[in-house]
C-alpha positions in Angstrom: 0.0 0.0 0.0 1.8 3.4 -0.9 0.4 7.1 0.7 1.6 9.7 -1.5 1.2 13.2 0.0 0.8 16.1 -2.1 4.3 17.8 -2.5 4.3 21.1 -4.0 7.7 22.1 -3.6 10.8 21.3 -6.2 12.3 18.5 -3.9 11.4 15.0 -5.0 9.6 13.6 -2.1 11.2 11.8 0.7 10.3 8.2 0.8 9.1 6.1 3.8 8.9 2.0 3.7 7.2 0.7 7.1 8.0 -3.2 7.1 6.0 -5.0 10.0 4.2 -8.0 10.6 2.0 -6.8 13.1 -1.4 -5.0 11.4 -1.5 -2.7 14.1 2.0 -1.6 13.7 1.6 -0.9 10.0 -1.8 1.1 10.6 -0.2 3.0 13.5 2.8 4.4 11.3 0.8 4.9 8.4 -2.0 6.9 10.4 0.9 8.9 12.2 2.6 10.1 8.5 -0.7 10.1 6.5 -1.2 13.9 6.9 2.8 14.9 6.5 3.4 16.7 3.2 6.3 15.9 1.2 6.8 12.2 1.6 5.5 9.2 0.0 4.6 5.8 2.8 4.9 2.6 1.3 3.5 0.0 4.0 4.8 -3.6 3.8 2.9 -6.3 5.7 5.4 -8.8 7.0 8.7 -9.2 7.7 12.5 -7.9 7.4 13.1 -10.7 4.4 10.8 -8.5 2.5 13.7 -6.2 2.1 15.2 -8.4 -0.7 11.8 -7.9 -3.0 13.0 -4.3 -2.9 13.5 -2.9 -6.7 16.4 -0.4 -7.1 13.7 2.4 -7.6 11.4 0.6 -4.6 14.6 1.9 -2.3 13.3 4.2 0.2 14.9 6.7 2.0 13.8 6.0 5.4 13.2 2.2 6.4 11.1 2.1 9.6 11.1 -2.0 10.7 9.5 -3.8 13.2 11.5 -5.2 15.3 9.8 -8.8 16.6 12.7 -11.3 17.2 16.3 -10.7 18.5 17.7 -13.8 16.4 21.2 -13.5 14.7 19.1 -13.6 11.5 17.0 -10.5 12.1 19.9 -8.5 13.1 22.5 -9.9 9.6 19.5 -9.0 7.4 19.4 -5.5 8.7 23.0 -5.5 8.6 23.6 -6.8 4.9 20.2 -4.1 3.9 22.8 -1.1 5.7 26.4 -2.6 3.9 23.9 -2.7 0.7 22.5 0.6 0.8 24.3 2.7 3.1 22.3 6.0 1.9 19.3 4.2 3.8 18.5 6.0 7.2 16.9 2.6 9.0 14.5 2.9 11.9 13.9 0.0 13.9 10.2 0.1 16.6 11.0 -2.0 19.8 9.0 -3.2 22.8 11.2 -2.2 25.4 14.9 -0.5 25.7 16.6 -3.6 25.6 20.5 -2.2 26.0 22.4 -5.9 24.6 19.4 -5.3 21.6 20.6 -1.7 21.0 23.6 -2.3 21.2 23.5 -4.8 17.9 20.8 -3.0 16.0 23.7 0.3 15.7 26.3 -2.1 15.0 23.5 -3.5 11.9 24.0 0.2 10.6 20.4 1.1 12.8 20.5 4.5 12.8 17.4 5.9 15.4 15.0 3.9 17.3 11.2 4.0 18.5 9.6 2.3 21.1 6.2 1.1 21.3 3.5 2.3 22.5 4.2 6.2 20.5 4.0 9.0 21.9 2.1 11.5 19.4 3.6 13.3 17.0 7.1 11.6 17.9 6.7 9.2 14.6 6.7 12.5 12.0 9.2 14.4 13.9 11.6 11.9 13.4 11.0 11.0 9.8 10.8 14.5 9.4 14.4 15.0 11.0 15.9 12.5 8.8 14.1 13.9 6.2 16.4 17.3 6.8 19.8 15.0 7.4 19.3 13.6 3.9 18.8 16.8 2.3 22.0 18.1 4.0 23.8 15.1 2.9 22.4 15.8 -0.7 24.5 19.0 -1.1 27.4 17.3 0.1 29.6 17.3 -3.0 29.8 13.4 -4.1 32.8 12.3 -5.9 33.4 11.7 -9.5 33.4 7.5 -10.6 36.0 6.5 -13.2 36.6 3.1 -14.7 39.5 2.5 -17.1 39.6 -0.9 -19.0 41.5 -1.9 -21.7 39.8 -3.6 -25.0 42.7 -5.6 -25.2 45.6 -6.8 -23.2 48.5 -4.2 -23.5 46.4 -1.1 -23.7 48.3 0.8 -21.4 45.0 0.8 -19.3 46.6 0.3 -15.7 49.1 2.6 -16.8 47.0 6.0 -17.8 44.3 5.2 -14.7 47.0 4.9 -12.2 49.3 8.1 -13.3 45.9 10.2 -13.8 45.2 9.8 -10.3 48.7 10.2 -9.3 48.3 13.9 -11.1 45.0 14.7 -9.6 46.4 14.1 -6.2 49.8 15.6 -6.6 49.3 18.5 -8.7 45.9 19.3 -7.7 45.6 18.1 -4.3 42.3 16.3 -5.3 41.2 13.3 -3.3 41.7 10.2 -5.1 41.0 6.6 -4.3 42.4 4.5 -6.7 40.7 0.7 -6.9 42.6 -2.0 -8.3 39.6 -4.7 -9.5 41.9 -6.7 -11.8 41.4 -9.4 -9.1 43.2 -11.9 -10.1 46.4 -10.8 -11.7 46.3 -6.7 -10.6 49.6 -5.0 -10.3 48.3 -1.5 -10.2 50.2 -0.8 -6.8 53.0 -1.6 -8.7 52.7 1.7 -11.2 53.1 3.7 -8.1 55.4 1.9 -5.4 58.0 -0.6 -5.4 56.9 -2.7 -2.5 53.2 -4.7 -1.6 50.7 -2.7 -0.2 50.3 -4.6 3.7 46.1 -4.5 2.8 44.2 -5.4 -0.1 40.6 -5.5 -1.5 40.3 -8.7 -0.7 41.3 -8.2 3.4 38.4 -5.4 2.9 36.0 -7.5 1.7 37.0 -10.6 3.8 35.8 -8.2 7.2 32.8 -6.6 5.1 30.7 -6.4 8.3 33.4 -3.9 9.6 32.9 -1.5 6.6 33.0 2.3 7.6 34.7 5.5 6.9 37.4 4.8 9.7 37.8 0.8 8.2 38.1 2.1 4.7 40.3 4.6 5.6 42.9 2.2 7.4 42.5 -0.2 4.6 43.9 1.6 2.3 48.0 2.3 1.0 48.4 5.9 1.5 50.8 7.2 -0.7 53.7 10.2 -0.6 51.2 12.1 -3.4 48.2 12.3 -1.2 46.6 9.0 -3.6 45.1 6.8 -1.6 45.3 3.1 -3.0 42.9 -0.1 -2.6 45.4 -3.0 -4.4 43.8 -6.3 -5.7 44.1 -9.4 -3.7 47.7 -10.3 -3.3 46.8 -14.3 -3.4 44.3 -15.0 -7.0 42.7 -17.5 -5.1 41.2 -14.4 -2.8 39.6 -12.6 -6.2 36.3 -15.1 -5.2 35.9 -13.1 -1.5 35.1 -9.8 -3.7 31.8 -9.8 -4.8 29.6 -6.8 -6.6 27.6 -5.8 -3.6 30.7 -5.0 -1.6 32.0 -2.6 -4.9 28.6 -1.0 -4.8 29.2 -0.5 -0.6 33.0 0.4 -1.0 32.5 2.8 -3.8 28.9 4.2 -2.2 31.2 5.3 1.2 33.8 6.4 -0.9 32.2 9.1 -2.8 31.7 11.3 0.1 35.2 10.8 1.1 37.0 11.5 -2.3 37.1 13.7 -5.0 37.7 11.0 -8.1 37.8 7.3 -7.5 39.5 5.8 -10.1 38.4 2.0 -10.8 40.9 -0.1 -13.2 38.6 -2.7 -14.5 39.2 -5.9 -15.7 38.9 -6.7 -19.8 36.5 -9.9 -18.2 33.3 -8.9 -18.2 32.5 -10.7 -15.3 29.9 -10.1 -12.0 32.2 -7.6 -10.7 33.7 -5.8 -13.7 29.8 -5.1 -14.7 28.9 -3.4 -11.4 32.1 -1.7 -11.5 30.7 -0.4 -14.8 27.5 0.5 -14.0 28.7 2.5 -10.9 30.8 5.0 -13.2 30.2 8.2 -14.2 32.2 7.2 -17.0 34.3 4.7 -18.8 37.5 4.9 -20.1 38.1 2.2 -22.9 42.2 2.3 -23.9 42.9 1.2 -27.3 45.8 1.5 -29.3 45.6 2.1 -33.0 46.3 -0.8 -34.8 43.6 -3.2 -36.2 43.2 -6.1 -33.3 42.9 -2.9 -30.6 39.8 -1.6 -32.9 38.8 -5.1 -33.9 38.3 -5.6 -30.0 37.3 -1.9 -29.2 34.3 -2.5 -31.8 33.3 -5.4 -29.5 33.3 -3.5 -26.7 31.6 -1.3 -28.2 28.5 -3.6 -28.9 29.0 -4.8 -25.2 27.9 -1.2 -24.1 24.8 -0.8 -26.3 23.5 -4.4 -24.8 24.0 -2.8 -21.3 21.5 0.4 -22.1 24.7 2.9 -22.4 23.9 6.3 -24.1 26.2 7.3 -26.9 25.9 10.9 -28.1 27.8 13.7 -29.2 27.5 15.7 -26.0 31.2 14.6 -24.1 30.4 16.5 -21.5 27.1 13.6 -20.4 28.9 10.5 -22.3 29.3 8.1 -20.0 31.2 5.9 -22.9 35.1 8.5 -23.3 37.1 6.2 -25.5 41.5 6.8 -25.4 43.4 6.2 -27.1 47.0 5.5 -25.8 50.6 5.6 -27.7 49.1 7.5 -30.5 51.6 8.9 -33.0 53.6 5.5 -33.5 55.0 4.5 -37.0 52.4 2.5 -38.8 49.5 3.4 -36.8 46.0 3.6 -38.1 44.8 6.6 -39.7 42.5 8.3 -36.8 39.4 9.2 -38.9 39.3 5.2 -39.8 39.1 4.8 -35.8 36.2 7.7 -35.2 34.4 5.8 -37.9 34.2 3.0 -36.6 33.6 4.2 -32.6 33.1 7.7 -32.9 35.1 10.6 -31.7 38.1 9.7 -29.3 38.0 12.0 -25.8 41.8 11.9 -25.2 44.6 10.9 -27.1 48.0 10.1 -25.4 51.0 9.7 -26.9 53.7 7.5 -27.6 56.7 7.6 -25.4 58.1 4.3 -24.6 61.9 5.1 -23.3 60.0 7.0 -21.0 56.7 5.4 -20.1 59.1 1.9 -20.0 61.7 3.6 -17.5 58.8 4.5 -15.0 56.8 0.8 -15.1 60.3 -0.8 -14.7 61.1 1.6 -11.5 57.4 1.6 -10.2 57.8 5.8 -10.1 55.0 7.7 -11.8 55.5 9.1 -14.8 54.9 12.7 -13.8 58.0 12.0 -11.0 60.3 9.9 -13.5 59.8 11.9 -16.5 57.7 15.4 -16.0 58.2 17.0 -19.1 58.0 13.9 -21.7 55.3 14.2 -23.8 53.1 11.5 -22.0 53.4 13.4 -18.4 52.4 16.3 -20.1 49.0 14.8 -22.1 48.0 13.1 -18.5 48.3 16.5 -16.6 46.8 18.3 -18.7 44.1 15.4 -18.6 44.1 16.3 -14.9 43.5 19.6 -15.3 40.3 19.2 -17.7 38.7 17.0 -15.3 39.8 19.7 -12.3 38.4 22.3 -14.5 35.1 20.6 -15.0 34.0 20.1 -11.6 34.5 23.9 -10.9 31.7 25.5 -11.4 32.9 29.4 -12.3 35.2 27.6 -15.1 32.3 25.2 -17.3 31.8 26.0 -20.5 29.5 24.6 -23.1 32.4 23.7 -25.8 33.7 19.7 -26.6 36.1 18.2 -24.3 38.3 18.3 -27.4 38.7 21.9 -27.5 40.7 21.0 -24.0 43.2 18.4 -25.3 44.3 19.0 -28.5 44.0 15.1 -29.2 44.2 13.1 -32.6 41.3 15.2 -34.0 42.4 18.5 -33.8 
């Protein structure tokens, strides 16, 4: 049963989901927020499990349960809903104020509590209060979602995401987590430092019930640029203790904390890699221009339409920005074959292998090793285009390739 009050101001209305098993709980809630403009009460008869039913649009941004049982179960279903959806303010109604029951309903990610019988008025207050929180937490700048993958093996892929975040951090003081989901065989950390990181995405997801801003935060390498760095699983046997919903928690958390988060994805389109994708606000593809790199870029391409990705010629909403990477090499492909085939390029590296080989081999970023070869000087400026584009006073309505002065200039 939904309530949908009349809300004539421009905020989209603040949505309510009661979950109970008792009818007098769910006709008690819903009478107390059936006059309160500017929400919208959905009321579910039975239990917590009915959580999982919940459609991505279904999510609501207050969860008031009933709590009827103080089993393990109750209390790791609320706890997986909060890891799930951590922009989910969860209310959970009790008999009585049970301290050990308190105690592991915060730890479940519980973030108020009522107690039966209500007083009057005490119900909308407090949805009204966490109405305000999350429109506060709304204007909080969230940070920007990259993925780089390569369409085939040797793109150079690692490469650009992990020295693009090394300039956003450096130069730019940006935050910037950087997220190595080549689980099996990533050596992202290894771009940037010359020694193992002592935790990994794996040891993250491994203690997934511990998952907050001060866990993430000591999870990760920090290093001398200001980048912070999440390495893949050291071990390829610990790639299976990642799963999607813990990228969808990690990178949730992690866009209030950082600037850019910079996620180098796997060419296997597997569970992972997809949600990785789907989280972005835009992928990177990294070809090179020679036929099997277009060959394969062309799949890709065909990969993206079948997940629902828009294509267009407005860069600045693309979520699809294709690179390419060592352009300018002897015998390369002409660049208006390339744009035929997968329309205009977004940025266009060049090639400088003494260089770009000298800083892989040392595990020094390129901007450090080399700062004035031609491929330190493409990524900062790179760096500074994305800088530029989150500053308001500096937008401007022309292509991104009026920034770079790429192939098609």
């Amino acid at each position: 049963m939904n309530v949908d009050k009349n809300n004539h101001s421009d905020m989209p209305p603040l949505k309510v989901a009661v979950f109970g098993s008792a009818p007098e709980f769910i006709a008690a809630v819903g009478a107390a927020l059936k006059d309160q403009s500017g929400i919208r009460v959905s009321l579910h008869q039975g239990g917590i499990q009915g959580l999982s039913k919940l459609t991505q649009a279904e999510l609501p941004d207050v969860l008031i349960a009933q709590e009827t049982q103080k089993s393990p179960e109750y209390m790791n279903t609320l706890s997986q809903f909060t890891l799930t959806h951590p922009g989910v303010s969860v209310v959970i109604s009790c008999h009585s104020k049970d301290p050990d029951l308190m105690v592991q309903a915060l730890r479940a990610g519980v973030k108020e509590f009522l107690f039966e019988p209500f007083v009057e008025g005490e119900i909308a207050a407090l949805v009204s209060r966490l109405g305000v929180r999350k429109s506060l937490q709304s204007q909080v700048k969230q940070g920007e979602v990259m993925a780089f993958l390569p369409c085939k093996g040797g793109s150079g892929s690692t490469f650009l995401a992990t020295n693009l975040a090394h300039f956003l951090a450096s130069k730019h003081q940006k935050r910037v987590l950087l997220i190595d989901l080549n689980l099996q065989f990533g050596d992202a950390a290894f771009f940037l430092m010359d020694r193992s990181p002592a935790t990994t995405l794996a040891g993250v997801c491994g203690s997934f019930a511990r998952l907050d801003r001060s866990f993430l935060a000591s999870s990760v390498a920090k290093l001398p640029s200001g980048l912070d760095l999440l390495a893949a699983p050291e071990n390829a046997a610990d790639a299976e203790l990642v799963k999607p919903e813990h990228i969808e928690s990690i990178v949730a958390l992690a866009r209030g904390q950082y600037d850019f988060i910079i996620l180098d994805v796997s060419r296997t389109m597997d569970a992972v890699s997809l949600k990785a994708l789907d989280l972005a606000d835009h992928v990177y593809p990294v070809l090179q221009l020679s036929l099997p790199y277009v060959r394969d870029a062309r799949r890709m391409k065909e990969v993206f339409h079948v997940l629902g990705y828009k294509e267009n010629l407005d860069y600045s909403e693309n979520k699809i920005r294709w690179v390419i990477n060592r352009s300018g090499g002897e015998g390369d492909l002409p660049v208006t074959d390339v744009n035929r085939v997968l329309g205009p390029a977004f940025w266009a590296v060049p090639n400088d292998h003494k260089y770009v080989g000298e800083a892989v081999n040392q595990g020094v970023p390129i901007g450090e090793m080399a700062p004035h070869s031609a491929s330190a000087k493409s990524l900062e400026k790179w760096s500074q285009a994305l800088v530029s584009s989150k500053e308001p006073e500096k937008k401007t309505r022309k292509h991104w390739f009026s920034f770079l002065g790429g192939p098609n200039k």
